[in-house]
N, C-alpha and C positions, 0 to 999 in steps of 0.2 A: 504494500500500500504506500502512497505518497505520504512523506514525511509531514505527520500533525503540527508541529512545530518546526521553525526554522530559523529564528534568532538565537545566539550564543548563548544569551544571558537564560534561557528554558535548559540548557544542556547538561546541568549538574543536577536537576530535579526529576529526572526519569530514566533509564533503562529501555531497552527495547529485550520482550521477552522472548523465548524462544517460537512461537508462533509468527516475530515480527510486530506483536502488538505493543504499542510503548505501556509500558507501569510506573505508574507516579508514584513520588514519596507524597507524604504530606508536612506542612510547617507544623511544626511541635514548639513553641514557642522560642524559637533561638533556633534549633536547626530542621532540617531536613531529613526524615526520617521514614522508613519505609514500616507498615501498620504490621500484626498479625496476620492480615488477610489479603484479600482485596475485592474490591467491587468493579462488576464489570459495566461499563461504560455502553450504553449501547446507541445508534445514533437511530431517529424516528424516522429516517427517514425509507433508511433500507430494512432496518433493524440489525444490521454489525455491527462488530463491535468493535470501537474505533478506539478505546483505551480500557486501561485498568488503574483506578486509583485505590490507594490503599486506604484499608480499612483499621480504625486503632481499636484497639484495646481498653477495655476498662479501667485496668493500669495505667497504661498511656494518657485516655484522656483526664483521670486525675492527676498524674506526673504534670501535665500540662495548665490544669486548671490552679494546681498549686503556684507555677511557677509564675504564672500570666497574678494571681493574688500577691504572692509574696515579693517578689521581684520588678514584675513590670507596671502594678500599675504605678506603682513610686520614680520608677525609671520614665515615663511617657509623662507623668507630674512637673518632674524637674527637667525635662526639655522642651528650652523657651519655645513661646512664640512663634519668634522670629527663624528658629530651625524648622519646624512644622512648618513653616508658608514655604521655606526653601525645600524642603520636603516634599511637599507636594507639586512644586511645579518640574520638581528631577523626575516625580513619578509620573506627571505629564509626558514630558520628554521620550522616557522610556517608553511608554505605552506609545508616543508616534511611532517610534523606531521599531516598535514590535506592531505595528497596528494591523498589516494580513493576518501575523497569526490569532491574534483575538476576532477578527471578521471570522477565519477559516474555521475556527473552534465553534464559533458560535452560530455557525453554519451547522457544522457536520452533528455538534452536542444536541443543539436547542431545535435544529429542523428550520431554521428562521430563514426566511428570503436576503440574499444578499444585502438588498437597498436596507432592511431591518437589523440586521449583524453591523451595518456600516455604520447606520444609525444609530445605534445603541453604542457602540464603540467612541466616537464624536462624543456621543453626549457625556460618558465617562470620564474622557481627558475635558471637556468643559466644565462638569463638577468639581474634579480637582480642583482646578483653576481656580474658577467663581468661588467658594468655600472660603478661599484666598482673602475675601474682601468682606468679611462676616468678622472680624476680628473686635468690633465692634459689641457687638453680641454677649461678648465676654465681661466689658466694663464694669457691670451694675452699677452701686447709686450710692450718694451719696445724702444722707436724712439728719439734718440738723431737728435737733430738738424744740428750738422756738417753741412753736406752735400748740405746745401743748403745757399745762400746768403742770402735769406732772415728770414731763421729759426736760424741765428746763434745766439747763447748765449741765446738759446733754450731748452725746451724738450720734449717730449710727451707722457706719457701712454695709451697706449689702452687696457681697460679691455674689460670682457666679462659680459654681466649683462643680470640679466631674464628680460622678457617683462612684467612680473607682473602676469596677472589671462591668462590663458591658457585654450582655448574650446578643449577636442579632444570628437571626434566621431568615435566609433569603428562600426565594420560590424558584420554581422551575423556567418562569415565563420572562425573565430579565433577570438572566444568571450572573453575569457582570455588573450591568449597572445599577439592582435596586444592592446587591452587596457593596456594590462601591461605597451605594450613598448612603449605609448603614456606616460601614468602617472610615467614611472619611472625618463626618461630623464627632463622631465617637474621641480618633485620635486627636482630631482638631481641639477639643474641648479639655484635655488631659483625658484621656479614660483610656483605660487596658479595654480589648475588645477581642472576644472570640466568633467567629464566625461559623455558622453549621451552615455550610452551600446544599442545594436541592441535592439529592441523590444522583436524580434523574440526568442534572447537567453541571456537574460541579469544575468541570475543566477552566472554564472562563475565570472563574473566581479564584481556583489553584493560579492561574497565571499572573492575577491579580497582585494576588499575595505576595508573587515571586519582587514584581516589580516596585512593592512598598519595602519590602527587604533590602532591595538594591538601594531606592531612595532615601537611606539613613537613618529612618527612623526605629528606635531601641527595640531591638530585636526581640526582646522576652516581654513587650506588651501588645502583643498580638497574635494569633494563632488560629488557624485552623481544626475544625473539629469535621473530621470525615468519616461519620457512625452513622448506621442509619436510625431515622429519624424514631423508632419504634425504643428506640435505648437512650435519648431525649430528656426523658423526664425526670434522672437521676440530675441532669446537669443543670434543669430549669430551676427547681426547686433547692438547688445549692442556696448556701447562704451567704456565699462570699460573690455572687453576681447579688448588683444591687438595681441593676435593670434589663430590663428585655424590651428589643426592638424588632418585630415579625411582620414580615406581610405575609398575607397565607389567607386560609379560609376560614370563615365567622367560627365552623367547629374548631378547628383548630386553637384558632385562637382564646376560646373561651376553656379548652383545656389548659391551653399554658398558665391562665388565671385563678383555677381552680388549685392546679398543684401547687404554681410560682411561689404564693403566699404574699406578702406584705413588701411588695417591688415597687419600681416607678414601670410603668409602662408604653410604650409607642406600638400599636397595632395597627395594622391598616389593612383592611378584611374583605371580606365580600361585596359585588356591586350588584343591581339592576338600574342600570342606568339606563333612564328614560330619552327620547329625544321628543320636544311637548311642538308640533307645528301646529303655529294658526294661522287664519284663512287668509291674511295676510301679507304672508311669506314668500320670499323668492324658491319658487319651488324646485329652479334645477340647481341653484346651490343646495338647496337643504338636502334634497336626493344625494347629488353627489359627497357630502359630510359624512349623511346618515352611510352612505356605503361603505364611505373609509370605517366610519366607528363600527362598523358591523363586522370586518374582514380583514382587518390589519392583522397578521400576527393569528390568523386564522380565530380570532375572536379571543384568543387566549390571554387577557386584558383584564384587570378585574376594573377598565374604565372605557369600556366597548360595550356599543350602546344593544341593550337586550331588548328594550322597549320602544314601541314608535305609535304617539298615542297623536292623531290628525283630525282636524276639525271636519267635521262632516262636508263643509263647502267642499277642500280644495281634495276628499281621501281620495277617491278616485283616481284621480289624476295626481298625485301622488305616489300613490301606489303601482300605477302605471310606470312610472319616470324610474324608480326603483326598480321592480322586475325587470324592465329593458336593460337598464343598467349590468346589474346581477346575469343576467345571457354572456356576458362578456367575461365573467370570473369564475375561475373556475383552481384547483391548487394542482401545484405544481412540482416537482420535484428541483429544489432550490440550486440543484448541484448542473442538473439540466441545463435552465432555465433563469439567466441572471437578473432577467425583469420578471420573477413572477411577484404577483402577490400575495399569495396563501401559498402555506408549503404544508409540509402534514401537522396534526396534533401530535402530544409528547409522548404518549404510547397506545395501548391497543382497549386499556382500562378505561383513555380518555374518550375512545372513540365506542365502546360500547355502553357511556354514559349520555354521550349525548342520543343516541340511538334509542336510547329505554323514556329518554326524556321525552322525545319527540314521539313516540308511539303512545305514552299517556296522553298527551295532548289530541292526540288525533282521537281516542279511545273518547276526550269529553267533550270532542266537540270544534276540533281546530281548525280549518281549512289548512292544507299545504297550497301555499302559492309555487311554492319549488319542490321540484321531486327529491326526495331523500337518497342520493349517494351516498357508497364509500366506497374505497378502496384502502388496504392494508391501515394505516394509520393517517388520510386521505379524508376529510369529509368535504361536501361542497357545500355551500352557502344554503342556508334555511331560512324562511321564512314562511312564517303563520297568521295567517287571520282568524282573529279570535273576537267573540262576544264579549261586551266589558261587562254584561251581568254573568259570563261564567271564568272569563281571566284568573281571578282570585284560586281560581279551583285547579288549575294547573301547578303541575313541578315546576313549569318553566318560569312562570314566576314565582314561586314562591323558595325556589333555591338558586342556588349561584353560578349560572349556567357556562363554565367555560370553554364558549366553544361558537363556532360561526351560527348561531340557530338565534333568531330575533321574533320577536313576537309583535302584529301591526295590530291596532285598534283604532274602531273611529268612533269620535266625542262629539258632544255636541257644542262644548266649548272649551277656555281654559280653565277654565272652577274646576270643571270634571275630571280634565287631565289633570290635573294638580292634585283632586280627589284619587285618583288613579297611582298616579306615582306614590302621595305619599302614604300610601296605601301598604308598600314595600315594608317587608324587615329592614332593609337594607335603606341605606340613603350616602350613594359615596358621590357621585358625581348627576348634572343631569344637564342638556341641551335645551336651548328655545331658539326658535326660530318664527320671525317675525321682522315686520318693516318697520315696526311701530317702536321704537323705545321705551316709550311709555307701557306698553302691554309687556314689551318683553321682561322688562324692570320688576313689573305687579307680580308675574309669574315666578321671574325668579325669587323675591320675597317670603312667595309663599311653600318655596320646593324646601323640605326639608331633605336637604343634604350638605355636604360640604364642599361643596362646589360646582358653579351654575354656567356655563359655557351661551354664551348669544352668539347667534349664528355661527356656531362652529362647533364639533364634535368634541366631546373630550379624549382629554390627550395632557398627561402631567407634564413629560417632556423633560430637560433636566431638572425644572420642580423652582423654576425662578419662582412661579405663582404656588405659590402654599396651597395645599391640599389633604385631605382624610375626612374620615366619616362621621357619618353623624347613627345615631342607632346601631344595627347591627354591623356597620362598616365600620367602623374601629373607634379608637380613642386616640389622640393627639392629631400635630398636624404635622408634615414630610413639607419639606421646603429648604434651598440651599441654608440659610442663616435661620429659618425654626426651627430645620433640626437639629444645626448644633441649641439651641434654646431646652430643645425636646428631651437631649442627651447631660444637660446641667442642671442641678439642682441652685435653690439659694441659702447664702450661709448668712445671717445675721451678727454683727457684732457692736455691742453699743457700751460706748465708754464716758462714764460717768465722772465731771469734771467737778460737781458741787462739796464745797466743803474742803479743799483742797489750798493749804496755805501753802507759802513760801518753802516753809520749815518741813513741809512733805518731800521737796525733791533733795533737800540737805541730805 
């Protein structure tokens, strides 16, 4: 097979096995080290297996948890500022110089279409970057006492200080860069940080890691944890992590809160993201929006739009502009095909969920607009027309569908669709589309979620605009300079001047 890697600086972190397959070590806080085991790597798209990274130990991953507590996070504590900004623009650097192989990885790992690997990769070294200029963030406050009778002859600072060792848990669906943007703000803040990459696509992230090692910063406050996610809970529940940062799915999420115990938290969870059109509206832009949020990334987005709820004027011919559109898409095998747009889902579990989803829907009631394909791990664009007095009664709303399958409804106005959406467990993101500002403004208003997109599909992107859930979609908010906010706690200290003569400092 063509070599997965090709920059020098990957060539002390793997082996090529006797099959030809390369086997990764994984970071072990300080070095590089090869697991007990390994886990085999398999790519969605053929289903080979295109690596093997190693797998640790119970032992190991507490050798490791020890080391990242006792050692690093006091090491990433006392180095400055000013070395972190230089830090992360070296880890820029590197990632240009390495940037095919993170395209190629996150091609072959994640199944992702070229232009989406490229894109994800950009946005990566632009987090770094940006991060850069959040420094700010850090300052806190400064509270003179005046103002109160009982704080006079007072003062108080409020700084901003890390929580110490920091758990994040990345997803399968932006294997690089939601890790990125867990470990940048993490170290940026002081905090030791351990990372547990998806299973499914952990290469990207290995690579990651390799290139913050290079970039100088202290090597035993950071590490990789490559276990699978089933062996998790020993580590959650530790008590030397004093936070957890995951995106993931609403159940997921609400386990790690159950065991974690008394943390700070950043989740960011499950979507049904609505897109609300009225009658209004520029109908071949809102089509073309609505299609990208439908299909990018083969839906696999927990901010791709599942809902398209249209005012009875313009449904028709809405839904018209849509279907034609949708004739034209279809997934592709990314390796083929450098323009495609859909490439496969991330295994065969993903694609016999959406399948079970879309057959209860048809079972209460759905219309198929589009014929239900698949092929191997391969699904093609869905869409259903459904009754808004039986919507509710569907799996596809009512759980976190990820995957190309979207569900149309027509309203009679925007109350209704606003009735409709916030009808959701979920409330992460949602679309309006309209000419009116005024209308589009009312609606957004009244969408309960945590973020309202006019005329344009949602899409976090590197996360300049702050984003998370409201309800079942998480708790905090993801954003270059919130998260480091997300990732710092405040520390109070107030120094009491009254009563204080000369003969005190003698």
């Amino acid at each position: 097979m063509d070599k997965l890697v090709r920059n020098k600086i990957f060539d002390e972190i793997y082996r090529i096995g006797e099959d030809g397959v390369p086997e990764f070590k994984t970071y072990a806080a300080g070095e590089w080290v090869f697991g007990e085991s390994f886990s085999e790597v398999k790519s969605p798209i053929d289903g080979r297996t295109i690596a093997r990274v190693s797998r640790l130990s119970k032992e190991q991953t507490e050798e490791i948890l020890s080391t990242v507590y006792e050692k690093g996070r006091e090491e990433i504590r006392n180095y400055p500022g000013e070395k972190r900004i230089e830090s992360f623009l070296k880890a820029a650097q590197l990632m240009r110089e390495a940037f095919e192989d993170f395209v190629r990885v996150l091609v072959l790992d994640a199944g992702k279409p070229k232009s989406n690997a490229t894109g994800e990769t950009k946005a990566t070294i632009e987090r770094l970057e940006k991060t850069t200029f959040e420094s700010r963030r850090m300052l806190g406050d400064y509270i003179p006492g005046d103002w109160s009778e009982e704080t006079l002859e007072s003062e108080g600072i409020v700084k901003r200080e890390p929580y110490g060792v920091i758990l994040a848990i990345s997803p399968f669906n932006y294997p690089l860069f939601i890790s990125a943007t867990k470990i940048i703000p993490a170290l940026f803040s002081g905090n030791a940080v351990l990372l547990k990459p998806a299973s499914a696509d952990p290469l990207a992230a290995l690579l990651f890691i390799r290139v913050l090692e290079l970039a100088g910063f202290p090597k035993e406050s950071f590490a990789l944890l490559t276990i699978p996610g089933r062996f998790m809970d020993d580590v959650v529940k530790d008590k030397r992590i004093r936070a957890i940062t995951f995106t993931g799915s609403t159940e997921v999420g609400e386990h790690i809160i159950r065991i974690g115990g008394i943390k700070a938290y950043h989740l960011e969870l499950g979507g049904k993201d609505p897109a609300i059109v009225l009658d209004d509206a520029d109908l071949e832009l809102a089509s073309e929006k609505i299609i990208k949020g439908m299909v990018s990334y083969s839906g696999q987005r927990c901010d791709a739009i599942r809902l398209i709820l249209a005012q009875e004027e313009i449904y028709e011919e809405l839904k018209a502009k849509i279907l034609e559109k949708l004739k034209e898409i279809e997934p592709k095998n990314p390796l083929e095909d450098e323009n495609a747009v859909m490439g496969p889902l991330i295994d065969k579990h993903s694609v016999d969920y959406i399948e079970e989803v879309y057959k209860d829907a048809i079972e209460k009631g759905a219309k198929p607009l589009t014929e239900f394909k698949r092929e191997g791990n391969y699904v093609w664009p869905i869409l259903l027309e459904v009754d808004k007095e039986k919507v509710k009664e569907l799996r596809a709303f009512q759980e976190d569908v990820f995957g190309p399958l979207t569900l149309i409804i027509k309203v009679k106005d925007e109350d209704e669709a606003v009735d409709i959406a916030n009808s959701s467990r979920f409330g992460l993101d949602a679309s309006v589309f309209s000419e009116c500002e005024r209308r589009a403004r009312k609606v957004a208003r009244k969408l309960e979620v945590g973020s309202v997109f006019i005329n344009e599909y949602p899409r976090h992107g590197i996360g300049y605009y702050p984003f998370g859930g409201m309800k079942d979609s998480g708790v905090g908010r993801e954003g270059i300079g919130y998260s480091v906010e997300q990732l710092t706690t405040t520390k109070t200290i107030v120094h009491n001047f009254k009563g204080y003569g000369v003969w005190e400092y003698l």
